[in-house]
N, CA, C and O atoms as a GROMACS GRO file, in nm:
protein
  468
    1UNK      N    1  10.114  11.558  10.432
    1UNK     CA    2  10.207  11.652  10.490
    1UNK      C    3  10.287  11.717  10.379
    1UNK      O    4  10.363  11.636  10.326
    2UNK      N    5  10.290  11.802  10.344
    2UNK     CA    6  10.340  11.926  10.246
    2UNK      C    7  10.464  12.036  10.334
    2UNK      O    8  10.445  12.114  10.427
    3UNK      N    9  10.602  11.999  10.251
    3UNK     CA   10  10.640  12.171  10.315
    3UNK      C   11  10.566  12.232  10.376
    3UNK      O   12  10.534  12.229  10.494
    4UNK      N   13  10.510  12.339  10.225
    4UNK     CA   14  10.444  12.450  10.290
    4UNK      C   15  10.352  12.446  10.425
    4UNK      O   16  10.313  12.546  10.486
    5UNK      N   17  10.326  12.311  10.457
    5UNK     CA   18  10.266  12.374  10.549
    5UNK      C   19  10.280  12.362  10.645
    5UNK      O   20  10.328  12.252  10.672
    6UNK      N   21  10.246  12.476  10.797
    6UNK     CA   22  10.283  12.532  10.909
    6UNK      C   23  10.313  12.417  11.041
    6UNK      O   24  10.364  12.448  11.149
    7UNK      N   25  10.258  12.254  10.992
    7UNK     CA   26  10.278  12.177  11.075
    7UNK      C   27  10.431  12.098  11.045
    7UNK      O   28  10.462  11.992  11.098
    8UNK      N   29  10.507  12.165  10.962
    8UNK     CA   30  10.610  12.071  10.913
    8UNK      C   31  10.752  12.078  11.036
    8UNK      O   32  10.856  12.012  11.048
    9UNK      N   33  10.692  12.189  11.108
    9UNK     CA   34  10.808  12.212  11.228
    9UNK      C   35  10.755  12.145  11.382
    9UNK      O   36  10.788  12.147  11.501
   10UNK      N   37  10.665  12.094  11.308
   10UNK     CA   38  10.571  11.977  11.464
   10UNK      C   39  10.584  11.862  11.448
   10UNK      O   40  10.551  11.818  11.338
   11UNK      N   41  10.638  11.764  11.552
   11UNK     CA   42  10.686  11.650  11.544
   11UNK      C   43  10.524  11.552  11.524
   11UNK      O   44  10.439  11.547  11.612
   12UNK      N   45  10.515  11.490  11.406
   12UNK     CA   46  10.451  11.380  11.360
   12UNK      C   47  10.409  11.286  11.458
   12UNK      O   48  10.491  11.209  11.508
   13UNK      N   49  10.261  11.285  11.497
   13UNK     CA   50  10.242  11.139  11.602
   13UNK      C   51  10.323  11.027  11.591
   13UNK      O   52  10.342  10.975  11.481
   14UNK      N   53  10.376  10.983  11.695
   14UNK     CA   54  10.459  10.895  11.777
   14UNK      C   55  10.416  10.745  11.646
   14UNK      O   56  10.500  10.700  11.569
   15UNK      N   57  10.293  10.702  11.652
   15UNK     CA   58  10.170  10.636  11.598
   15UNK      C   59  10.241  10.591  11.455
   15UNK      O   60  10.292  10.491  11.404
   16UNK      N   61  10.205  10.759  11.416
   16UNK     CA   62  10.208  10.767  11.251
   16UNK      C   63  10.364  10.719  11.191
   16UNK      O   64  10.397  10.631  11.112
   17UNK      N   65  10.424  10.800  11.251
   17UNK     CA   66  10.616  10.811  11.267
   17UNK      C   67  10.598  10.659  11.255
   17UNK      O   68  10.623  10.619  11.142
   18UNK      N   69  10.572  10.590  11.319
   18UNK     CA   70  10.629  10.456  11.350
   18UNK      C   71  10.567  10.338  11.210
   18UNK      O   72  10.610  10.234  11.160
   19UNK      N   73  10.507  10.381  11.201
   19UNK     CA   74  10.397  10.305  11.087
   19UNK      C   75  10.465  10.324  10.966
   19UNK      O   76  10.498  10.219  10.911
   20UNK      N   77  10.502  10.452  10.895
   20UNK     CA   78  10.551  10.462  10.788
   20UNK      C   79  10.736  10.443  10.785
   20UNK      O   80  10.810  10.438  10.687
   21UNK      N   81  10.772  10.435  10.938
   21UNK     CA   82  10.926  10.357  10.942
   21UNK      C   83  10.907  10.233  10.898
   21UNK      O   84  10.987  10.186  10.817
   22UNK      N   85  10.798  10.157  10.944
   22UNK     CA   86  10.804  10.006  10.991
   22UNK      C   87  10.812   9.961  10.787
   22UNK      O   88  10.873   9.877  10.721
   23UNK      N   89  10.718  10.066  10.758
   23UNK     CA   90  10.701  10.033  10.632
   23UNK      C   91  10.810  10.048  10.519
   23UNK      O   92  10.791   9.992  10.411
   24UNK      N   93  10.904  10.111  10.539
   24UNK     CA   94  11.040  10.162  10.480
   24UNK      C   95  11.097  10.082  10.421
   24UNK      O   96  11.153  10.116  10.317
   25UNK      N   97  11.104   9.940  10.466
   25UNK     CA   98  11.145   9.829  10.445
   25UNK      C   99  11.116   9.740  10.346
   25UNK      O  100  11.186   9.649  10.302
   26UNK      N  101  10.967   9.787  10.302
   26UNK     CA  102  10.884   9.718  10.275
   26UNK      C  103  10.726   9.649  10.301
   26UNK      O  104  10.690   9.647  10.418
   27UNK      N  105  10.665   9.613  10.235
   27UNK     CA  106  10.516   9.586  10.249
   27UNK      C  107  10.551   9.476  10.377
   27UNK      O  108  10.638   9.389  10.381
   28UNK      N  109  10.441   9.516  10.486
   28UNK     CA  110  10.396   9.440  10.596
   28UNK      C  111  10.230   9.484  10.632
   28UNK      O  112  10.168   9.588  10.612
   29UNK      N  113  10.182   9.314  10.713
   29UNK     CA  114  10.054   9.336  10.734
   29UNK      C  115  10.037   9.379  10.897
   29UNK      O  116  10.115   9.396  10.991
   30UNK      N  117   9.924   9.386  10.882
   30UNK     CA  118   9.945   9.479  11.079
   30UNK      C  119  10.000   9.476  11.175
   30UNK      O  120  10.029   9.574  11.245
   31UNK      N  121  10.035   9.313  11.204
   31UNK     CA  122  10.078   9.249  11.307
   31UNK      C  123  10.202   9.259  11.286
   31UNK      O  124  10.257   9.301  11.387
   32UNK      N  125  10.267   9.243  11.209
   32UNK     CA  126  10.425   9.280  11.177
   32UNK      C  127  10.514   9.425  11.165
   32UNK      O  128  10.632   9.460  11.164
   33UNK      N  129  10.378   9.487  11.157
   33UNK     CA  130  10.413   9.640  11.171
   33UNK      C  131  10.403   9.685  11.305
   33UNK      O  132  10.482   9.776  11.328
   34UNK      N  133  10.324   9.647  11.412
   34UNK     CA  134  10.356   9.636  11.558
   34UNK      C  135  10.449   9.558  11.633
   34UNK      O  136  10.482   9.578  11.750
   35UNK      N  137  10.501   9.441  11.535
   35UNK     CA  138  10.647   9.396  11.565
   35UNK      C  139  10.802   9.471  11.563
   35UNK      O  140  10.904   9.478  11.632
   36UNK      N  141  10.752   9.519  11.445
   36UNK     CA  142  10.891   9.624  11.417
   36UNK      C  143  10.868   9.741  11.437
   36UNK      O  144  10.951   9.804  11.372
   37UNK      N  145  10.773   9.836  11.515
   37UNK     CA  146  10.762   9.942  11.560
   37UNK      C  147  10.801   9.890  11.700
   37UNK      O  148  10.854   9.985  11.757
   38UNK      N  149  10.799   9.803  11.765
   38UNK     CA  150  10.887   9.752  11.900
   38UNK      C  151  11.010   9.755  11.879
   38UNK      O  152  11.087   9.811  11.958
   39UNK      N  153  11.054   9.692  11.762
   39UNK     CA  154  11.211   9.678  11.709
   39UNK      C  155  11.299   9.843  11.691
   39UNK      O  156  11.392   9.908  11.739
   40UNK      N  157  11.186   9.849  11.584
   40UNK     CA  158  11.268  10.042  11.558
   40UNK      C  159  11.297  10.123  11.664
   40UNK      O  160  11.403  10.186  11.667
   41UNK      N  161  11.172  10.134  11.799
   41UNK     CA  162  11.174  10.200  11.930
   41UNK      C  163  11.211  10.124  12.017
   41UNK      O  164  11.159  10.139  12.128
   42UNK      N  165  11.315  10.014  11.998
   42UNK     CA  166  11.385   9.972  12.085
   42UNK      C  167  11.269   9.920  12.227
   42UNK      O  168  11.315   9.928  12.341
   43UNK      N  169  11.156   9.881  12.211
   43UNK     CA  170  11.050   9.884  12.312
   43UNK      C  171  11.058   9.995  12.404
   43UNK      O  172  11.082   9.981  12.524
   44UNK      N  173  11.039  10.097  12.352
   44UNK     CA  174  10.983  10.204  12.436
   44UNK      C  175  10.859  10.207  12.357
   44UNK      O  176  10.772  10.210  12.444
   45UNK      N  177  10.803  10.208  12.252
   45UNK     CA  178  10.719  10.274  12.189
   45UNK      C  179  10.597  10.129  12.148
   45UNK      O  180  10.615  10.052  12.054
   46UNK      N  181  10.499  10.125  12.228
   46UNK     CA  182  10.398   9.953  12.187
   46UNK      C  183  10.276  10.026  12.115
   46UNK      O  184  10.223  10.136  12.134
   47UNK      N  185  10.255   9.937  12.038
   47UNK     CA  186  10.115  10.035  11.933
   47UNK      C  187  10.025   9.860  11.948
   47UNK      O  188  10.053   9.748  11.905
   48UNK      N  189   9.911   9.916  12.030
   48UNK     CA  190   9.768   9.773  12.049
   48UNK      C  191   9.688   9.823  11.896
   48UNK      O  192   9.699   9.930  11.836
   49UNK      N  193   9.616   9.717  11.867
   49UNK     CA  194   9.573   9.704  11.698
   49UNK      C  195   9.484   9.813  11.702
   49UNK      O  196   9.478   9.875  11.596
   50UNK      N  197   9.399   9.863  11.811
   50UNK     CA  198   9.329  10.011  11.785
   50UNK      C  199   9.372  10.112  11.699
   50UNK      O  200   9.328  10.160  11.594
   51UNK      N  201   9.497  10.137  11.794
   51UNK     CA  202   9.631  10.262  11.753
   51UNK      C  203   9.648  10.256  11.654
   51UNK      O  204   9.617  10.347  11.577
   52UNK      N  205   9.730  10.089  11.595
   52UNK     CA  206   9.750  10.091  11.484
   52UNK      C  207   9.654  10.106  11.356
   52UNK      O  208   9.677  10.185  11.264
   53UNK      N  209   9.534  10.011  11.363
   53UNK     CA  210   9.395  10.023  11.248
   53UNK      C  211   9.372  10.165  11.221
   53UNK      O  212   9.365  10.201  11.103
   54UNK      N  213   9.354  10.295  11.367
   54UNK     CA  214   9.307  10.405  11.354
   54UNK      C  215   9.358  10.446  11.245
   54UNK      O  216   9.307  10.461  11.134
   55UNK      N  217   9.542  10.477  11.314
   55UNK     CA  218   9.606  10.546  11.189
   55UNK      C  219   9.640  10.451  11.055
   55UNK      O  220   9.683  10.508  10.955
   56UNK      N  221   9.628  10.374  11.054
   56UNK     CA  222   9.623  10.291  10.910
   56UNK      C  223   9.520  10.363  10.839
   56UNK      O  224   9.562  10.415  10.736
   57UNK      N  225   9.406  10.379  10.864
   57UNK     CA  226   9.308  10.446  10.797
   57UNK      C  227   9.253  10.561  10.790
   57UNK      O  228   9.150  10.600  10.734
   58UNK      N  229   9.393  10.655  10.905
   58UNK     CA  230   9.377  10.797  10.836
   58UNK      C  231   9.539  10.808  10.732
   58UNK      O  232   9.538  10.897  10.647
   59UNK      N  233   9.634  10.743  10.738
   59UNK     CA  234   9.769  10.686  10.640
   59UNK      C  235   9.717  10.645  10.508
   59UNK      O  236   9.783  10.662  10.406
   60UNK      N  237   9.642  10.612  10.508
   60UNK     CA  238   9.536  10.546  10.338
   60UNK      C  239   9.482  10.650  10.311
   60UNK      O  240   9.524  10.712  10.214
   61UNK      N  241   9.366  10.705  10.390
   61UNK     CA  242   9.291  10.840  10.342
   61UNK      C  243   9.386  11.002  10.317
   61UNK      O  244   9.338  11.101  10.262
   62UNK      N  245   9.485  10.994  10.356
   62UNK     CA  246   9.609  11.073  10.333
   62UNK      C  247   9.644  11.022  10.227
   62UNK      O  248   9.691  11.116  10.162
   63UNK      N  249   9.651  10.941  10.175
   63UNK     CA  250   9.739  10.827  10.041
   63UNK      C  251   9.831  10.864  10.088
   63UNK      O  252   9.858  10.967  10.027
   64UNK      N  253   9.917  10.843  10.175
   64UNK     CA  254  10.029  10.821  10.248
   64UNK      C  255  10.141  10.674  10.278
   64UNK      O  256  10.260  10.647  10.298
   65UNK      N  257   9.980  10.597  10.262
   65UNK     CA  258  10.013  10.485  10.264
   65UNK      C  259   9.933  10.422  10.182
   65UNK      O  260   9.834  10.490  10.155
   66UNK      N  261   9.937  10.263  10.101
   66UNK     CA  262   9.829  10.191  10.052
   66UNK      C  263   9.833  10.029  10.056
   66UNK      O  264   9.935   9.959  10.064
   67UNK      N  265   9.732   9.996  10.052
   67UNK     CA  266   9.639   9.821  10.064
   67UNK      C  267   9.698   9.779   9.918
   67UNK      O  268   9.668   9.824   9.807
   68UNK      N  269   9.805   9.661   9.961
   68UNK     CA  270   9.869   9.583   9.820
   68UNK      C  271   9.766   9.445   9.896
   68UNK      O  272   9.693   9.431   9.995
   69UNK      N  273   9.826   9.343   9.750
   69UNK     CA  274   9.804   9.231   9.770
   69UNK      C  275   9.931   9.139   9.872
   69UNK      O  276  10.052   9.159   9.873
   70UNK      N  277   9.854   9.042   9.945
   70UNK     CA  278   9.977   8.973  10.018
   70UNK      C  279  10.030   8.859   9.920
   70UNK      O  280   9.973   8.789   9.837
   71UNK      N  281  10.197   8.872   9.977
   71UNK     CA  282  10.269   8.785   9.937
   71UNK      C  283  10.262   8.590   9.933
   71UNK      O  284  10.327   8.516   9.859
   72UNK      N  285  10.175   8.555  10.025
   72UNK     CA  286  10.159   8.415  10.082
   72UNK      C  287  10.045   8.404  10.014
   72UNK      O  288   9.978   8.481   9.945
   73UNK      N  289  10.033   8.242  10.062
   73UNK     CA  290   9.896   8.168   9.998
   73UNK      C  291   9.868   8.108  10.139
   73UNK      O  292   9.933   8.096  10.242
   74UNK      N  293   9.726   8.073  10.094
   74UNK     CA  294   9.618   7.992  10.220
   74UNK      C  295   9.518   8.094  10.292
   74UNK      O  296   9.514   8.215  10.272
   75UNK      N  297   9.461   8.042  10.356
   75UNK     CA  298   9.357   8.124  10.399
   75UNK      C  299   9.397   8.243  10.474
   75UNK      O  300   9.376   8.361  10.446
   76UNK      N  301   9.457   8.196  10.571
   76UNK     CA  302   9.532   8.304  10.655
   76UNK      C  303   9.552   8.409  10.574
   76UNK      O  304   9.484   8.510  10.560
   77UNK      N  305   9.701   8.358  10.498
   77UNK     CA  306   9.696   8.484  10.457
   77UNK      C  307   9.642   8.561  10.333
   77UNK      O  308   9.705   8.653  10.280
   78UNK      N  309   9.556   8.531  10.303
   78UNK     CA  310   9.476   8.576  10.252
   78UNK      C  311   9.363   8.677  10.278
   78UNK      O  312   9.289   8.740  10.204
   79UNK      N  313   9.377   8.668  10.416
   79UNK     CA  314   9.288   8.710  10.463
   79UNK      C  315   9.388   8.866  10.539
   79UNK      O  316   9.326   8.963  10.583
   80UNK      N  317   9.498   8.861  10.540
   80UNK     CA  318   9.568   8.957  10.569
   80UNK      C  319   9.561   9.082  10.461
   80UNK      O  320   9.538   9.072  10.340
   81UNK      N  321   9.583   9.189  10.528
   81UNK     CA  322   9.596   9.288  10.469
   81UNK      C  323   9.713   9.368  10.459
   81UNK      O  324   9.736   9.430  10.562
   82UNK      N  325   9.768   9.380  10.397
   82UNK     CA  326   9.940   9.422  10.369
   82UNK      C  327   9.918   9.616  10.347
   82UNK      O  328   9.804   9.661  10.350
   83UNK      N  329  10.010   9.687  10.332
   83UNK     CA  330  10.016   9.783  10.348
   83UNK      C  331  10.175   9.849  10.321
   83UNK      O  332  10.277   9.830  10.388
   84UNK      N  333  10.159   9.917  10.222
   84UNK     CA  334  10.290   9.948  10.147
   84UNK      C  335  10.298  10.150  10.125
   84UNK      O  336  10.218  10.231  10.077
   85UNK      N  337  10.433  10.164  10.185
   85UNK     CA  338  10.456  10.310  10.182
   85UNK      C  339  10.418  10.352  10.055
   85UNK      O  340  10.435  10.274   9.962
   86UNK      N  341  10.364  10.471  10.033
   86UNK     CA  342  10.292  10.530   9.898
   86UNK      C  343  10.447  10.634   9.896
   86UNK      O  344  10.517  10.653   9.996
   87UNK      N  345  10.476  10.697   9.744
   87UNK     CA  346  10.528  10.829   9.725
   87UNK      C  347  10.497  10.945   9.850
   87UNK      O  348  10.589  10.998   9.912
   88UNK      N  349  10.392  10.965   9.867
   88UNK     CA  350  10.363  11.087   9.977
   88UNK      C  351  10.360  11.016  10.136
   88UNK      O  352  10.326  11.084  10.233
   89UNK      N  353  10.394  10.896  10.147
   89UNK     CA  354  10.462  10.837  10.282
   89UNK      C  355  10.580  10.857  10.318
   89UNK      O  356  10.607  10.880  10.436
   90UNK      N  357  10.709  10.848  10.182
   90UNK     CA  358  10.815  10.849  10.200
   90UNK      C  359  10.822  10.998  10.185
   90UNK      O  360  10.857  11.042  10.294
   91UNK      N  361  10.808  11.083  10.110
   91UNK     CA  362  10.792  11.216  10.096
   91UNK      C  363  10.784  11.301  10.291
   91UNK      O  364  10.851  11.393  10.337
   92UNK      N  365  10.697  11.235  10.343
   92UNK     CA  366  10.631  11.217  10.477
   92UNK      C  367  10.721  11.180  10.594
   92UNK      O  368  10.732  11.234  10.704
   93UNK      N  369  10.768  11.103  10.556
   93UNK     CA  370  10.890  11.052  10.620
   93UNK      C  371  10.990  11.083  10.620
   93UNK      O  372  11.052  11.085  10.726
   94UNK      N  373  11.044  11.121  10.507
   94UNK     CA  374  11.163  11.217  10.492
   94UNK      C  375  11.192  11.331  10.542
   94UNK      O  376  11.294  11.385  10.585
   95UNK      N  377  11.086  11.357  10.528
   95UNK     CA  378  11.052  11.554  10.616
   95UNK      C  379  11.045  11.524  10.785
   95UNK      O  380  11.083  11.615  10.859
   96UNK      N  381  11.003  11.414  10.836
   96UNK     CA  382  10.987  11.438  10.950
   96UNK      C  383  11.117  11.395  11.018
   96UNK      O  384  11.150  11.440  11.128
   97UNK      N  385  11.221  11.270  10.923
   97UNK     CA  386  11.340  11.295  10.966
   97UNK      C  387  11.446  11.346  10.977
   97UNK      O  388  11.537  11.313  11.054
   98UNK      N  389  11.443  11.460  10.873
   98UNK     CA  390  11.484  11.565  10.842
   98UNK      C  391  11.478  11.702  10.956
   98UNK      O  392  11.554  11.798  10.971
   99UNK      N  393  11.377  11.668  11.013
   99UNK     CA  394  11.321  11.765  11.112
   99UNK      C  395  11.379  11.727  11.230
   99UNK      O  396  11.442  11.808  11.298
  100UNK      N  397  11.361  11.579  11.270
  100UNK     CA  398  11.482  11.518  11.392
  100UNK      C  399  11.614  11.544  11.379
  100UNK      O  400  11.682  11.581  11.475
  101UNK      N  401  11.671  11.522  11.234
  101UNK     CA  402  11.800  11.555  11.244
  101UNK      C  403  11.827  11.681  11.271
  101UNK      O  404  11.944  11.704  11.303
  102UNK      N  405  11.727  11.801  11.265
  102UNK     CA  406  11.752  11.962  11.268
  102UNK      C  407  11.765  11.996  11.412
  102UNK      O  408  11.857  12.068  11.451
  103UNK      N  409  11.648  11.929  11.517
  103UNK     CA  410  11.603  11.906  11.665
  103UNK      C  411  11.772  11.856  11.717
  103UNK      O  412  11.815  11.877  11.830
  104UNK      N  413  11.821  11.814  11.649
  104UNK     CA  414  11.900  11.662  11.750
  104UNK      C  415  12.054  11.797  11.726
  104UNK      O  416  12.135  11.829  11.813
  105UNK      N  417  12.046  11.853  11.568
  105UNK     CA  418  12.185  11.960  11.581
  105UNK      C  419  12.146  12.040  11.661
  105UNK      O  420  12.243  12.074  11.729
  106UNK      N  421  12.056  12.091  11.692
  106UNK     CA  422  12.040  12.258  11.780
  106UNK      C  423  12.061  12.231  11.852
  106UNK      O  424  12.112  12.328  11.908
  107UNK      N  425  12.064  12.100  11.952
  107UNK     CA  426  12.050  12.041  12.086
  107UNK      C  427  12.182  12.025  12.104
  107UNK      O  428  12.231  12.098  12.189
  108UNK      N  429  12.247  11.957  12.053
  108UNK     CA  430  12.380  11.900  12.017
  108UNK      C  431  12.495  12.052  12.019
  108UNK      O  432  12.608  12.046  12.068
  109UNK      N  433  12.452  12.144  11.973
  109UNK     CA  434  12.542  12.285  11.978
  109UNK      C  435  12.480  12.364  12.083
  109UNK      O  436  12.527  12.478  12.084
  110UNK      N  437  12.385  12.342  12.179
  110UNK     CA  438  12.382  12.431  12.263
  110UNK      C  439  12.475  12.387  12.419
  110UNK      O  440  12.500  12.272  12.453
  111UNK      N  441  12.505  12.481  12.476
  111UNK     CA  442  12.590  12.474  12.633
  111UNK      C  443  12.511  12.391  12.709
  111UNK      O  444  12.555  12.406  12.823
  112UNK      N  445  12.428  12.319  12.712
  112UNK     CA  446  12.332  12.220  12.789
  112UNK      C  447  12.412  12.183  12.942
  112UNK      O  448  12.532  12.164  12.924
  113UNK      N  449  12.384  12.174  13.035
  113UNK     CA  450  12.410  12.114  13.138
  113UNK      C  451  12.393  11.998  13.131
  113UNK      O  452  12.466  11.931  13.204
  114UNK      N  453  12.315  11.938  13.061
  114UNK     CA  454  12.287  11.816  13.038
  114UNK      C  455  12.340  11.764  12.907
  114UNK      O  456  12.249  11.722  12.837
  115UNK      N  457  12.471  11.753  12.847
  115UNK     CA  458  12.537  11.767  12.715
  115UNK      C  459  12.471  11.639  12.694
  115UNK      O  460  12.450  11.558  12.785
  116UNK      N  461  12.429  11.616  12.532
  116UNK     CA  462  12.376  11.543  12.447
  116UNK      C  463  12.499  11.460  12.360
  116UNK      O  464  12.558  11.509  12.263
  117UNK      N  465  12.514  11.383  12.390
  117UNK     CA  466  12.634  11.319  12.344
  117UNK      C  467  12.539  11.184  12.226
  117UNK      O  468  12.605  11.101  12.162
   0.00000   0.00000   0.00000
């Protein structure tokens, strides 16, 4: 995701958004990143390991995101795969919250019948 380009005023899959929050924090492996994408969206927002694997591996092929080594020992986790915000994740992220905060003022200053408090 680049400024320049024409999708930067279109809100970021629900999916993606949530994946590179979860990651903000720090390196987590899948299952923990569908833990705290419950946490961040307050459970409105559930991502099943499909959702999540899909965009994991269009987040990598973007280099958006990337495959570290895990922190633990033993088989388990070893066998986990961890996943750590890249430069062009946070870059990624920044812009798209940047873009909420722009959504949330226009809303916030218009006469709404429905005032946004």
């Amino acid at each position: 995701m680049s400024k320049d380009s024409d999708n930067s005023t279109l809100p970021m899959p629900a999916a993606m958004f949530y994946i590179l929050f979860s990651l903000a924090d720090g390196d987590k492996h899948g299952y923990a990143i569908m833990q705290e994408t419950l946490k961040l969206s307050e459970g409105s927002f559930r991502m099943g390991p499909a959702t999540l694997y899909t965009n994991v591996q269009r987040l990598l092929g973007a280099d958006l995101i990337k495959e570290v080594a895990g922190q633990g020992s033993g088989e388990a986790e070893a066998r986990r795969r961890y996943y750590r915000l890249g430069k062009q994740g946070k870059a990624a992220l920044e812009l798209e919250l940047q873009r909420m905060r722009k959504v949330l003022r226009r809303a916030q200053s218009l006469p709404l019948a429905l005032k946004i408090t």
